[in-house]
C-alpha positions in Angstrom: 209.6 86.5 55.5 208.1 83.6 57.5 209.9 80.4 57.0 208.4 77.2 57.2 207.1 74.0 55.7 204.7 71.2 54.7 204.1 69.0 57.5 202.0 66.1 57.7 198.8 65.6 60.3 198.8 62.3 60.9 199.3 61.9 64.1 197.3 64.8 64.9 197.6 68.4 64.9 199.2 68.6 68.2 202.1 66.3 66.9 202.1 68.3 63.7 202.6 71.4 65.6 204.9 70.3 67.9 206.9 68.9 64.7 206.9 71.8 63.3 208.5 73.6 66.5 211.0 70.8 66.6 212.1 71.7 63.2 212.3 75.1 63.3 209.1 76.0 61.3 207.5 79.8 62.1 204.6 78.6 59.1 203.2 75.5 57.8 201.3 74.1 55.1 198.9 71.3 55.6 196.7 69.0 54.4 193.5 69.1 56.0 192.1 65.6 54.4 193.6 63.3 52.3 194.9 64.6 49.0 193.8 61.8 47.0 190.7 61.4 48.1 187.1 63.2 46.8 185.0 63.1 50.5 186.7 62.4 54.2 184.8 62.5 58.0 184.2 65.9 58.7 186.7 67.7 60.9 186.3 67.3 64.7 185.2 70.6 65.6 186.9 70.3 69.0 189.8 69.1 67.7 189.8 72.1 65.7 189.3 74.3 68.1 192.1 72.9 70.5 194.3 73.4 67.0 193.8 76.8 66.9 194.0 77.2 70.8 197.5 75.7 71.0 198.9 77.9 68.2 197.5 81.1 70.1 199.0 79.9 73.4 202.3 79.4 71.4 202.4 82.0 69.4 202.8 79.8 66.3 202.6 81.9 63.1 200.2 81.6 59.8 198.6 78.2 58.9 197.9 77.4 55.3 196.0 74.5 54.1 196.5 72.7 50.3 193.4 71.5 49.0 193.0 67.7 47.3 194.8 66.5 43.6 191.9 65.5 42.4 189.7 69.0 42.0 190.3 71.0 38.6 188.2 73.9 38.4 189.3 74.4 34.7 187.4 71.1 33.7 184.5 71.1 31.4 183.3 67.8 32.2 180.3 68.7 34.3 180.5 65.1 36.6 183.9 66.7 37.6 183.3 69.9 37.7 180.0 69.5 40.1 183.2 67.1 42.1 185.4 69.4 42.2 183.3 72.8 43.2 181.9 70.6 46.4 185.4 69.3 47.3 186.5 73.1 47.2 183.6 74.0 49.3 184.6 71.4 52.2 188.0 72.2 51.6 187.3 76.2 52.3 185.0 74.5 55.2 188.1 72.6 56.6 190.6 75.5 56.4 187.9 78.1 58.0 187.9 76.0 61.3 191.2 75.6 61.1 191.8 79.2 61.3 194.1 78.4 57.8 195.7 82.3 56.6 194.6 80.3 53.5 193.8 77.2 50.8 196.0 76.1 48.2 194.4 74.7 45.2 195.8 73.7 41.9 193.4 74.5 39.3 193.3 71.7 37.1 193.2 70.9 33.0 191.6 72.3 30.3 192.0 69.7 27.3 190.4 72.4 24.5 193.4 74.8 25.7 190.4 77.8 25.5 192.1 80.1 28.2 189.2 82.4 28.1 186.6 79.9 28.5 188.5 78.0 31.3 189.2 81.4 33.2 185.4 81.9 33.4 184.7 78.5 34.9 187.5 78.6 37.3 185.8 82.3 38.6 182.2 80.8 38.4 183.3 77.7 40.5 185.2 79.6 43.4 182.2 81.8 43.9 180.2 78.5 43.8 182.9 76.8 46.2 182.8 79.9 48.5 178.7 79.6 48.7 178.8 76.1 49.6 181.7 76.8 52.5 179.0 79.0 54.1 179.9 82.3 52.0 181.2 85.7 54.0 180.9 83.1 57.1 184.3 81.5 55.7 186.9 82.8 57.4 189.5 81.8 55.1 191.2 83.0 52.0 191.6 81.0 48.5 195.2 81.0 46.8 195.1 80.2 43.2 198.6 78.0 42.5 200.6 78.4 39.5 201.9 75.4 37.9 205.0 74.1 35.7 202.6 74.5 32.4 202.9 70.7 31.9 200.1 69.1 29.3 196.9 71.1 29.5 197.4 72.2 33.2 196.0 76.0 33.6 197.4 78.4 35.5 201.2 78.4 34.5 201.2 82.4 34.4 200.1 85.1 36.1 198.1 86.3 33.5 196.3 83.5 33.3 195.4 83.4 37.1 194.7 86.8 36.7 192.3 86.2 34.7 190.5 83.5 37.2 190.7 86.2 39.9 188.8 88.8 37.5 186.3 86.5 36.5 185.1 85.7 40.3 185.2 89.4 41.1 186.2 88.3 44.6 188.7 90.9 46.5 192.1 90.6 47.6 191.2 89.4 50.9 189.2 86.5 49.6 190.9 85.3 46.9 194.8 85.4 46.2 197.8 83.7 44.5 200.5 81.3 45.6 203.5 80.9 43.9 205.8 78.3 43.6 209.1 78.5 42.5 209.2 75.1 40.8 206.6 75.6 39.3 207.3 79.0 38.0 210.8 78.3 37.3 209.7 75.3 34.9 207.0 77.2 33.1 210.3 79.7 32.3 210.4 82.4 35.1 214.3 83.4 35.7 214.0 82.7 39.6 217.5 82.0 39.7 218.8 85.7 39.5 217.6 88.9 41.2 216.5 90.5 38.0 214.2 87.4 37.3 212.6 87.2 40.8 212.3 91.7 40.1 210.7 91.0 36.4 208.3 87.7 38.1 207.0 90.4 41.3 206.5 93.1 38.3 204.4 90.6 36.5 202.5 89.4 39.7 202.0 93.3 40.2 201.1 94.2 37.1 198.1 91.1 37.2 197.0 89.8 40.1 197.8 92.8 42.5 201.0 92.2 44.6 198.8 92.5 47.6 197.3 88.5 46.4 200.4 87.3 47.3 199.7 84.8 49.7 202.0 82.1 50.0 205.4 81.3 48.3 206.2 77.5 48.0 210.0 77.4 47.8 210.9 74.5 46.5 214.3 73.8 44.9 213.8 72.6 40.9 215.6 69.6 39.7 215.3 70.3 36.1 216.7 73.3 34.1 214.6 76.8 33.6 211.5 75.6 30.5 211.6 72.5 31.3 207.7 72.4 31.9 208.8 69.1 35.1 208.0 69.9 38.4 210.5 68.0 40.6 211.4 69.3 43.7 214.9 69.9 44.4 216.4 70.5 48.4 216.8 74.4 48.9 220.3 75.2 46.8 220.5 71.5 45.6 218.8 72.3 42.1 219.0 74.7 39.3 217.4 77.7 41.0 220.5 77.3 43.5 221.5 79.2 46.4 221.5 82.4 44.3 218.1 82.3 43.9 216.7 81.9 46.9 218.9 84.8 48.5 217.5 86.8 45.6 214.0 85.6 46.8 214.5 86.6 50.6 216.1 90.2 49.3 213.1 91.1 47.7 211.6 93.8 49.9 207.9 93.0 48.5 208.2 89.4 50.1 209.4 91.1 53.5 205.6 90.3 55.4 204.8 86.8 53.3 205.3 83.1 54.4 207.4 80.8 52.4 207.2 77.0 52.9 209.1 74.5 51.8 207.5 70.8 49.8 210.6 68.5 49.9 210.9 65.4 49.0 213.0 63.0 51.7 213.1 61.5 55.2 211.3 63.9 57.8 212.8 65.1 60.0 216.0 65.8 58.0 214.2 67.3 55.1 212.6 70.0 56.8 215.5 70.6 59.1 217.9 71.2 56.8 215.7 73.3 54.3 214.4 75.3 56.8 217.8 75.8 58.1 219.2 76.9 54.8 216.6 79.6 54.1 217.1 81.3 57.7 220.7 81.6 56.3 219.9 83.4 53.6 217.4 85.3 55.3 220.0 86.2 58.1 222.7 87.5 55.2 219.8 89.8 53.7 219.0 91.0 57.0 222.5 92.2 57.6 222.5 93.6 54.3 220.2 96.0 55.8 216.8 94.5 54.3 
């Protein structure tokens, strides 16, 4: 497992990759426009280009891009939805000249709580996003992002993001899953023991596909297992602990993924020490023979 974290870009992506050397990242996750914001300046294609040329002559590992707040592809208002389908598309656009191993996108609300229905949209508006980002000429993947099942957020299980996946009829390599263990720890999943991470990779098997498994956010949780609150908690500071994240660095199916890190805090501290914790683990189930 790759180990690494969210960094920010704004003084650059040089600086953001020379950061993320400092600190000991061998992933990141990035945004590649404001968050909060519907439209941005396009990305400077050269600037791009010189990105993806200094992590080739560095031999930086996997990119991954999280898309903006404000798209929900569950929505049925159609103002938002027709928003939300073209920020997807630029954001697809962005993380293609990146080079981005993928886009992270939360999926949004569905006030009338019809899982079925909102399942359909979310497939109809990543094959719509996907058109718009120049279709089989995006060179980028899509990761659907659980979340802590607050409200009417969609997407807190598997089965439900299974669903999304089956209703776009995209493949694997187009169109995956990230999961974060907040998140997933909130909404219930036992990701502070072994057998829990075994039972939530069973799940994610028995949906999505294992092989979706694009990105792991491993984030700390400050509130107990149900709580349906996603705060982030520093690696082993929370209530997944120490013993969960070793459990989540045994587990032989995560062996080729990357896992980065959201924390909140001062940079560079944050990253340094949660990035330093995980390679610890890591380290102890490597010499257990993983």
């Amino acid at each position: 497992m790759l180990i690494g974290a969210h960094v920010s870009v704004g003084g650059g992506y040089e600086k953001a990759l020379d950061y993320a050397v400092e600190v000991g990242c061998e992933c990141i996750q990035i945004f590649a426009k404001s968050p909060r914001q519907w439209n941005a300046q396009p990305i400077n294609p050269l600037a791009a280009e010189r990105f993806r040329s200094l992590r080739a002559e560095r031999g930086f590992g996997p990119v991954f891009t999280h898309g903006a707040y404000l798209i929900s592809l569950a929505t049925s208002d159609p103002v938002h939805r027709e928003k939300s389908i073209a920020a997807l598309g630029d954001e697809l656009l962005r993380g293609s000249a990146l080079g981005a191993a993928g886009v992270v996108t939360h999926l949004g609300s569905d006030p009338d709580d019809d899982c079925a229905a909102a399942a359909r949209r979310i497939g109809e508006a990543v094959n719509a996003a996907f058109e718009l980002a120049g279709g089989d000429a995006c060179n980028t993947r899509l990761l659907l992002e659980n979340t802590s099942g607050a409200g009417h957020t969609f997407g807190s299980s598997f089965e439900q993001l299974a669903d999304c996946i089956e209703a776009s009829g995209l493949p694997s390599e187009r169109l995956g899953v990230c999961l974060d263990t907040c998140h997933g720890f909130a909404f219930g999943m036992a990701l502070d023991t072994a057998d829990g991470w075994e039972q939530t990779l069973h799940t994610i098997t028995n949906t999505c596909g294992i092989e979706r498994l694009g990105l792991v956010h491993a984030n700390d949780s400050m509130f107990e297992r149900g709580s349906r609150r996603d705060r982030h908690a520093w690696i082993g500071q929370g209530f997944i602990g120490e013993t969960g994240f070793s459990a989540m660095v045994h587990m032989a199916e995560l062996r080729d993924t990357c896992a980065c890190t959201e924390m909140p805090g001062q940079a560079p501290e944050k990253d340094i020490v949660n990035i330093a914790r995980l390679k610890v683990l890591r380290e102890a189930a490597c010499n257990d023979g993983l």
